[in-house]
C-alpha positions in Angstrom: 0.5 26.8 -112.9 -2.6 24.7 -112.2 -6.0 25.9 -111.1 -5.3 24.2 -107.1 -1.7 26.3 -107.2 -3.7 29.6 -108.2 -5.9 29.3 -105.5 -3.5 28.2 -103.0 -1.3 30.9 -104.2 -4.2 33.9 -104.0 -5.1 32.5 -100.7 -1.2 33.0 -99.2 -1.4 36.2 -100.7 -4.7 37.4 -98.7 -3.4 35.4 -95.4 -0.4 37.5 -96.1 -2.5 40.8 -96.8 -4.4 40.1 -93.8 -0.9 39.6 -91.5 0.2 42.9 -92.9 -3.2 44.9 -92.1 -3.0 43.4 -88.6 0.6 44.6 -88.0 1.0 46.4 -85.0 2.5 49.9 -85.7 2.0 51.9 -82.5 1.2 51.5 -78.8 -0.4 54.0 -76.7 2.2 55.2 -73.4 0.3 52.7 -71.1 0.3 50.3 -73.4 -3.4 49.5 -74.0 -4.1 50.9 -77.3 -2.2 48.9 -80.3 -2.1 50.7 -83.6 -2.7 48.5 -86.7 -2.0 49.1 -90.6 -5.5 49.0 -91.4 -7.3 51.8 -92.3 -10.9 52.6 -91.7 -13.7 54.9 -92.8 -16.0 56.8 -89.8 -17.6 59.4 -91.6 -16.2 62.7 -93.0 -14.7 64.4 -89.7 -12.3 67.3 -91.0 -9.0 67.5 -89.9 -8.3 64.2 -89.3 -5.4 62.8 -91.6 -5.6 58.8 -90.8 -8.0 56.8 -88.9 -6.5 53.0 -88.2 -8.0 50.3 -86.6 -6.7 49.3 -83.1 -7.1 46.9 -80.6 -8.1 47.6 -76.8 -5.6 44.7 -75.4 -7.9 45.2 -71.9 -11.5 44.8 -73.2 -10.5 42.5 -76.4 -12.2 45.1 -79.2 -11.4 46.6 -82.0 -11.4 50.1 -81.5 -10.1 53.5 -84.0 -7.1 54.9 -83.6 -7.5 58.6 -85.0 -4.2 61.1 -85.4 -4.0 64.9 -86.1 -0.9 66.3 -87.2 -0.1 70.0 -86.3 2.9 71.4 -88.6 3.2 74.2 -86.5 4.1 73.6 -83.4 2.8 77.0 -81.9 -0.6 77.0 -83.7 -0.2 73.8 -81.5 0.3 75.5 -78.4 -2.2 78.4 -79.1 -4.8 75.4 -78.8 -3.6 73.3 -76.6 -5.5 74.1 -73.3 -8.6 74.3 -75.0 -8.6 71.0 -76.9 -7.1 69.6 -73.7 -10.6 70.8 -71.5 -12.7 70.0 -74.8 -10.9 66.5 -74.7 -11.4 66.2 -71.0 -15.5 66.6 -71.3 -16.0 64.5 -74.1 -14.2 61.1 -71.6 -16.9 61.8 -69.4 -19.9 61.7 -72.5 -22.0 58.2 -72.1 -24.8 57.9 -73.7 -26.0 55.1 -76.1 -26.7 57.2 -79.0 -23.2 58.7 -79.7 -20.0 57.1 -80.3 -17.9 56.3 -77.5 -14.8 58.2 -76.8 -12.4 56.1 -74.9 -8.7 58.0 -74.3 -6.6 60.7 -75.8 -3.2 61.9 -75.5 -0.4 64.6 -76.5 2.4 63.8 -78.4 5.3 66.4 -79.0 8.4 64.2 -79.1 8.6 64.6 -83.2 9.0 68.0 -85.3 5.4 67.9 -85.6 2.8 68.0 -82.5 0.1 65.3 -82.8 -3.1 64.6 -80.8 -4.5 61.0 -80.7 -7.3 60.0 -79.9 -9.7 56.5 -79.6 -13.1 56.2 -80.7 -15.5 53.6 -80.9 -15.3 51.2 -84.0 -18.4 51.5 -85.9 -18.3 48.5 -88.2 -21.4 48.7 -89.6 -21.8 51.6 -92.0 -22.8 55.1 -91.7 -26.6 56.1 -92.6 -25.9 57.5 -95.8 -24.8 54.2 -97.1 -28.2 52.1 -95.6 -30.3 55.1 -97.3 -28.5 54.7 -101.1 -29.1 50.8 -100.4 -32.5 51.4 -99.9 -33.2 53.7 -102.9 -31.1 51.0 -105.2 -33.2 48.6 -104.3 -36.3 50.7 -105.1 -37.7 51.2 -101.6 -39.3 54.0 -99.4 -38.5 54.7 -96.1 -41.1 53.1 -93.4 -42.1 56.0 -91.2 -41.8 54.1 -88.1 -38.1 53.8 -88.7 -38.1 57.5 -89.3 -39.7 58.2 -86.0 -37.3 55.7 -84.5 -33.9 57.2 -85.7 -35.2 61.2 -85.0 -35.7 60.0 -81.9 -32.7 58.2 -80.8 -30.9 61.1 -83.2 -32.2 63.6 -80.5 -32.0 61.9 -77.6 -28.1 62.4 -78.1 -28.2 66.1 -79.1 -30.8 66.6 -76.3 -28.1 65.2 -73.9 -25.3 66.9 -75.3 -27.2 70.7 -75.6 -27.8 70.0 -71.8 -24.8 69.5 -70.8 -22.9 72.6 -68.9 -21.4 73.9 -70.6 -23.6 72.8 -73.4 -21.7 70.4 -76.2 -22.1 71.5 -79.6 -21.6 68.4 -82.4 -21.2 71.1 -85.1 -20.6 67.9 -87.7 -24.0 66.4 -88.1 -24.1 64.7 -91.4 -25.9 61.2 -92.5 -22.1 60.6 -93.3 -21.5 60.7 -89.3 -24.4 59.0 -88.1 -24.1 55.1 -88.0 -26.4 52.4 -87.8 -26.1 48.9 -86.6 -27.6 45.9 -87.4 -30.2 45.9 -84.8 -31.5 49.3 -85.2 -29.4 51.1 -83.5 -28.7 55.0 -84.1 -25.1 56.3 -82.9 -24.2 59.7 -83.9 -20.4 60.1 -84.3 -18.4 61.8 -82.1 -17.8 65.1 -81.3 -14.1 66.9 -81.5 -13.0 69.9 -80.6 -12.8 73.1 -83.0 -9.0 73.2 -82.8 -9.1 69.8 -84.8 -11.6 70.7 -87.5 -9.5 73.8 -88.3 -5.9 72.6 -88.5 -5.8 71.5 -92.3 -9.1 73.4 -94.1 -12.0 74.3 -92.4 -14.8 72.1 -93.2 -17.0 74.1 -94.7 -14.7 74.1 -97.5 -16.5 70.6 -98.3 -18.9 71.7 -100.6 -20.6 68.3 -101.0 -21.5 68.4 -97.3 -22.0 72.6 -97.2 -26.2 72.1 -97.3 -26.0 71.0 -93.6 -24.1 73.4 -92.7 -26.8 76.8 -91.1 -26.3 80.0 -92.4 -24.6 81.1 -89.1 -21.9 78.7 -89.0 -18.3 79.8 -88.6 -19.7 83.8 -88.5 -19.7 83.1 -84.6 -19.2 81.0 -81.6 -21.2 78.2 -82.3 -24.1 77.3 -80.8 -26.7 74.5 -80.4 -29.1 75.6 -83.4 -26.2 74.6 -85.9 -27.0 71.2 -85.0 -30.4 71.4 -85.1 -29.9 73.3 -88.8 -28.3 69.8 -89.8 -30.8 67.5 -88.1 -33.2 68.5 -90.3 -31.2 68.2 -93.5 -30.5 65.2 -92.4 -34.5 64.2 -91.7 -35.6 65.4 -94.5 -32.7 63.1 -96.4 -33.9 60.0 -94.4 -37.7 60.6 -94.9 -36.8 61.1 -99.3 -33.3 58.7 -99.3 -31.8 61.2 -101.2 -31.6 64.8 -101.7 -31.1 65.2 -105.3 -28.2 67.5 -106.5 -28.6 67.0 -110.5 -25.3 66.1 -111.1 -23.6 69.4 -109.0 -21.5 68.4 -106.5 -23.5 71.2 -104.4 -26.8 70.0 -102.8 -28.3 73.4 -104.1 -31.0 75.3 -101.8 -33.5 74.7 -104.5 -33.0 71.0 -104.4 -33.6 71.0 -100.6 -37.0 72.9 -101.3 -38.0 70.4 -103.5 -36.7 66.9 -101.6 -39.4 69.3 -98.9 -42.2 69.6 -101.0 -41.8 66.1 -101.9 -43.0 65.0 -98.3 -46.3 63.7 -98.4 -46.9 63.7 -94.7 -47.9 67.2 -93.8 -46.3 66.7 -90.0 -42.9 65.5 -90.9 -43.2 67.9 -93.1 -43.4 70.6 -91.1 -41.0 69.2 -88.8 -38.5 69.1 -90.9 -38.8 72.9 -92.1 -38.7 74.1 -88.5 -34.9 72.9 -88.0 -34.1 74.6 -91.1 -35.4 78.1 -90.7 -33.2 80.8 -91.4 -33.6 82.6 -88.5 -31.9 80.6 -85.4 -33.9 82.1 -82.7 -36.9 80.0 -84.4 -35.5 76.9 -84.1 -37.1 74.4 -82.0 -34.4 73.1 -79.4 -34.1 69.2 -79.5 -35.7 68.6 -76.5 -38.8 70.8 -77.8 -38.5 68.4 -81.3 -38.8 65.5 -79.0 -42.7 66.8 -78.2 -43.1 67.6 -82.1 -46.7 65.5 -82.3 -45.0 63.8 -85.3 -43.1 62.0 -82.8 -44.5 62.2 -79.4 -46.2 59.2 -78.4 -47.6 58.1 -74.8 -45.3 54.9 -74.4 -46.9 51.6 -73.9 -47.2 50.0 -70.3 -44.7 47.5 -71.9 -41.6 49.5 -72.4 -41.6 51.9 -69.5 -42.0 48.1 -67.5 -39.0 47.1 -69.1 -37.2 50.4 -68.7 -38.0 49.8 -65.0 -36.5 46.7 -65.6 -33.6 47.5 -66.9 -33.1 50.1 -64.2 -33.2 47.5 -61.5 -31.7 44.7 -63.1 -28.8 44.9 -60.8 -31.1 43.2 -58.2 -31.6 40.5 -60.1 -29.4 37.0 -60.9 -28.6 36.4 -64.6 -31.6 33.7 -65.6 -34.2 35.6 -63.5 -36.5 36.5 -66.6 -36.3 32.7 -67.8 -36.6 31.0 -64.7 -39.7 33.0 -63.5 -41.2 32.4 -67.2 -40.7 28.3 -67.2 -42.9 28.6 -63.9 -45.9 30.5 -65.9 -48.6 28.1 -66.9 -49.0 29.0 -71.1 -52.8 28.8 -70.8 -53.0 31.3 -67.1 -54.5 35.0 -67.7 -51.5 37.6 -67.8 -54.4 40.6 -68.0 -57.6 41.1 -69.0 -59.3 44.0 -70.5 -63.2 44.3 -68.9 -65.8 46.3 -71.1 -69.2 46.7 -69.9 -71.3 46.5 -73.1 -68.8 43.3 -74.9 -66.7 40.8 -74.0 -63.5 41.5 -72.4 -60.0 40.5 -73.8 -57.8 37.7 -72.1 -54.3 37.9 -72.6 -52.4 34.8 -72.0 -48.8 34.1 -71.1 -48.9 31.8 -74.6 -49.3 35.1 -75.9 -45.9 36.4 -75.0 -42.7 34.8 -76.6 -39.9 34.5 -74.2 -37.2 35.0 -77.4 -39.1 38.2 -78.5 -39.0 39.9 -74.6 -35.2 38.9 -74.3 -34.9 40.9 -77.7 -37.0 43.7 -76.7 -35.1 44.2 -73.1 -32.1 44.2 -74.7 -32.7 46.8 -77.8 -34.4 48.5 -74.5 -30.8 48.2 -72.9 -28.8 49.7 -76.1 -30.9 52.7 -75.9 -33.2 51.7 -79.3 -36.2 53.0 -77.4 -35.2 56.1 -75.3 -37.6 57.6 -73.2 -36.3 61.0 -73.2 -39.6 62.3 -75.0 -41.8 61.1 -71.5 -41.1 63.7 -69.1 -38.4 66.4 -68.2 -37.4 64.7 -64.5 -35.6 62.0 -66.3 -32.0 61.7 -65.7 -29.8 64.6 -67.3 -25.7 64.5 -67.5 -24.1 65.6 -64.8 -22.1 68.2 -64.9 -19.0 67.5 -67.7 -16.1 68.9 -65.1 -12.6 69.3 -65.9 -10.1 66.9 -64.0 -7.9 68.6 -61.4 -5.0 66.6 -62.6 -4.2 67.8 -66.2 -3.1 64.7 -68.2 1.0 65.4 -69.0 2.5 65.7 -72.8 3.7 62.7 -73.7 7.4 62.7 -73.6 8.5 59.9 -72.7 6.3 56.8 -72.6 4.6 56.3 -68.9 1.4 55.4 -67.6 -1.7 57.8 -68.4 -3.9 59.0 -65.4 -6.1 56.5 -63.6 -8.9 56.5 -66.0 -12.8 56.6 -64.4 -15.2 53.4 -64.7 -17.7 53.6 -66.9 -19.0 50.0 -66.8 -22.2 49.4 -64.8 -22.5 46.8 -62.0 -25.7 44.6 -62.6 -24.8 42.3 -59.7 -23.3 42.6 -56.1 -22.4 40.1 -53.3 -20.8 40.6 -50.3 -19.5 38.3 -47.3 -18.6 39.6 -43.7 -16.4 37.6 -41.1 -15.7 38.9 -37.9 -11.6 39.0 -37.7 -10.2 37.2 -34.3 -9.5 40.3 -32.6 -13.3 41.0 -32.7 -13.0 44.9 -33.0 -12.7 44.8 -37.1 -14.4 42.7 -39.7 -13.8 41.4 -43.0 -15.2 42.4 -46.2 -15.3 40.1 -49.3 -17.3 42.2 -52.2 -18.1 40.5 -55.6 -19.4 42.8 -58.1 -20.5 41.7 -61.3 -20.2 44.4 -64.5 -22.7 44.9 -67.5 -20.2 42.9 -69.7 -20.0 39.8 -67.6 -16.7 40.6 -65.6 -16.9 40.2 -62.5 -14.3 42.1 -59.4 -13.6 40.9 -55.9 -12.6 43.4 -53.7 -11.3 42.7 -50.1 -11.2 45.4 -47.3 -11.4 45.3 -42.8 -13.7 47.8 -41.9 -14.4 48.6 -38.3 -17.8 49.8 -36.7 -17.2 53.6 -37.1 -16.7 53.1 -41.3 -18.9 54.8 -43.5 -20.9 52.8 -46.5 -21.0 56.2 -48.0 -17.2 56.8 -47.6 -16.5 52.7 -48.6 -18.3 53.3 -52.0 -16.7 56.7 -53.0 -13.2 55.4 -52.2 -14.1 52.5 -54.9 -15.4 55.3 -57.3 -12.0 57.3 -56.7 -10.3 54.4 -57.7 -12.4 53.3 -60.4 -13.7 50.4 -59.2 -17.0 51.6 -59.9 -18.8 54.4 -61.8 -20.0 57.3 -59.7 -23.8 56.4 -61.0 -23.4 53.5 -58.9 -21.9 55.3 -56.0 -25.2 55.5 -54.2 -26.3 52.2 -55.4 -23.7 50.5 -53.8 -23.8 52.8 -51.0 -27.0 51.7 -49.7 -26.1 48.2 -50.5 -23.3 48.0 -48.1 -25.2 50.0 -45.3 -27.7 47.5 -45.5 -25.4 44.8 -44.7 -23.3 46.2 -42.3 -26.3 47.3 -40.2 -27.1 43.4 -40.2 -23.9 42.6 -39.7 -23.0 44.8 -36.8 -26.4 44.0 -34.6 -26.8 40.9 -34.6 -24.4 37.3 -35.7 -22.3 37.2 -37.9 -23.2 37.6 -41.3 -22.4 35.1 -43.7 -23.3 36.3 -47.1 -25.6 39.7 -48.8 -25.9 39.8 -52.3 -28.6 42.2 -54.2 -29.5 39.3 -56.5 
């Protein structure tokens, strides 16, 4: 064989590799969720036997595919309402710090019982694999990026302790934390007990046991656990590694030396509050948050472009760019006056456009939470369980109308008087945060309510209930216009 048929011949065999991986194996009842061959790695969560790749035919992205088997079909049952309420919480967690957790469902039509499940993909590592790339490559961590992931780290336990009831992770491991290219810190997601106990209970995993808190598993858990593994897992970002000298258990000792280590005296003593032994003494994360090793009064610069971010649904797409082409490059943006020197001019040549598009958006993805500026900011609602329990799969049909989650960052709407004259008609445009865009058409009459309009689109899932209100005042605005004077050709909160 010649060298051009070995490589054409290797090649076939990875095209054919790659046909095989991509294989579609499974589809979810409704027909969304396609089940590949591929296999993939998202940290060590117990009890799960496979976790595959999948695609999300409605969105276009990969997405995992994770399956529990249960042998016995009445431990099954013994858990089933309580991994079905667990389950039901955990579609309504959003927050930019912790993996997304799309759908689940019941299947009993085989011997064995199985719960499924869909998770965001992660594709870009967990943090235990960045921190042994670091220390390979003979490198210390910067203690900005430190600061940076603790903080984004408990912004999502901070949200997840506050929620009622409160969630505990009860997995926190740098196994289960990811990080993406950009910076960003997503902590993996959380499932319920019944899952972590079907095949061994995970604190049989003795190369993961040092983040698990004294307390665990001798009663119902609670939110210190995770705090307990926080700081075993700060203290293993601020040292890269926490040394086991060959044991295959990270010993006590070892973790009282990776401690010592610390040359900072504050992240020291950060770290050795999470891990106290008594959990009564352990900060809370919203408490860590104020830790003066982290707490900083935020610049003028990102709580503006928080405000933007907030608001940005008022705005058309190339706002930012068109209003910074207008700036002259040598006008005064600010300047700082001091009595006794000269004062400081700051010029728009000062300010790249490419860097603020990059800061708004890490600002967007939740890189620079401001959850350590004040307690009135914006908690989770309540995590509720549906009133309409999801069915066990039986027979393949359509799963529940699921609830929006996408955020509108645009709205238009046109209203027509109909020929009758008594009713109008209601063209509304609404443009998502990932660039869809949805017209809706409705007659509404005089008596019609903008509140009721916008909570029949959050009913059926045209929108997210955050932007029930939005929307709410939106379309009073416009009807009131509409209504009292001529006829209204065309709103938009752009």
């Amino acid at each position: 064989m010649t060298m051009s048929e070995e490589k054409n011949s290797g090649s076939r065999g990875k095209e054919e590799e790659s046909e095989d991986e991509s294989e579609i194996l499974e589809e979810s009842p409704c027909g969304r969720w396609q089940k590949r061959k591929e296999q993939v790695s998202q940290g060590n969560v117990p009890g799960i036997e496979t976790a595959s790749l999948a695609m999300d035919t409605e969105e276009g992205v990969e997405v995992v595919w994770n399956e529990v088997q249960f042998s016995d079909k009445k431990v099954f049952k013994s858990h089933e309402d309580r991994m079905r309420e667990m389950f039901e919480s955990l579609m309504h967690v959003d927050h930019p710090n912790i993996v997304k957790f799309h759908k689940y469902w019941l299947d009993t039509r085989e011997s064995r019982a199985r719960v499924i499940f869909i998770t965001e993909y992660m594709s870009s590592g967990s943090l235990k694999q960045f921190l042994k790339k670091t220390k390979k490559n003979h490198k210390t961590m910067n203690v900005k990026a430190w600061k940076r992931w603790c903080t984004q780290i408990l912004s999502a336990l901070s949200y997840l302790h506050s929620c009622h009831p409160p969630i505990v992770h009860g997995n926190l491991t740098c196994d289960t934390i990811f990080i993406q290219h950009n910076g960003l810190i997503k902590i993996g997601s959380v499932f319920p007990e019944a899952i972590y106990g079907n095949v061994q209970h995970h604190r049989d995993d003795e190369t993961n046991q040092h983040y698990f808190a004294p307390e665990y598993g001798l009663a119902e858990d609670v939110c210190s656990i995770d705090i307990f593994a926080f700081g075993i897992c700060t203290l293993e970002m601020a040292v890269l590694e926490i040394q086991a000298n060959g044991d295959t258990v990270v010993s006590k000792e070892a973790i009282t030396n990776a401690a010592q280590s610390l040359e900072d005296p504050l992240i020291k003593e950060f770290t050795q509050s999470c891990v106290r032994m008594d959990a009564k003494k352990r900060p809370t994360a919203h408490d860590l948050l104020f830790h003066r090793v982290l707490f900083e009064v935020h610049s003028l610069k990102l709580l503006a472009a928080h405000c933007f971010i907030n608001y940005q649904y008022q705005l058309h797409d190339n706002c930012l760019e068109e209003k910074t082409r207008t700036f002259d490059p040598s006008g005064v943006m600010a300047e700082i006056k001091h009595g006794d020197r000269p004062g400081v001019e700051i010029k728009y040549s000062n300010v790249s456009p490419l860097e603020l598009d990059k800061f708004l958006e890490d600002v967007k993805n939740g890189i620079y939470p401001l959850m350590n500026f004040q307690r009135g900011l914006t908690m989770p609602r309540t995590l509720s369980i549906f009133q309409e329990r999801m069915e066990t799969v039986k027979t393949p049909s359509p799963e529940p109308q699921e609830m929006e989650t996408r955020k509108v960052v645009q709205m238009h709407c046109n209203l027509e008087f109909t020929e009758e004259g008594t009713r109008s008609h209601l063209s509304l445009l609404l443009k998502m945060d990932d660039k869809l865009q949805r017209q809706l058409n409705c007659d509404v009459l005089p008596t019609d309510s903008s509140k009721d309009l916008a909570s029949e689109l959050v009913h059926f899932a045209f929108i997210s209930e955050e932007d029930c209100e939005k929307l709410a005042g939106f379309l009073e605005d416009a009807l009131c216009k509409h209504w009292a004077g001529p006829p209204l050709e065309e709103s938009s909160l752009a």
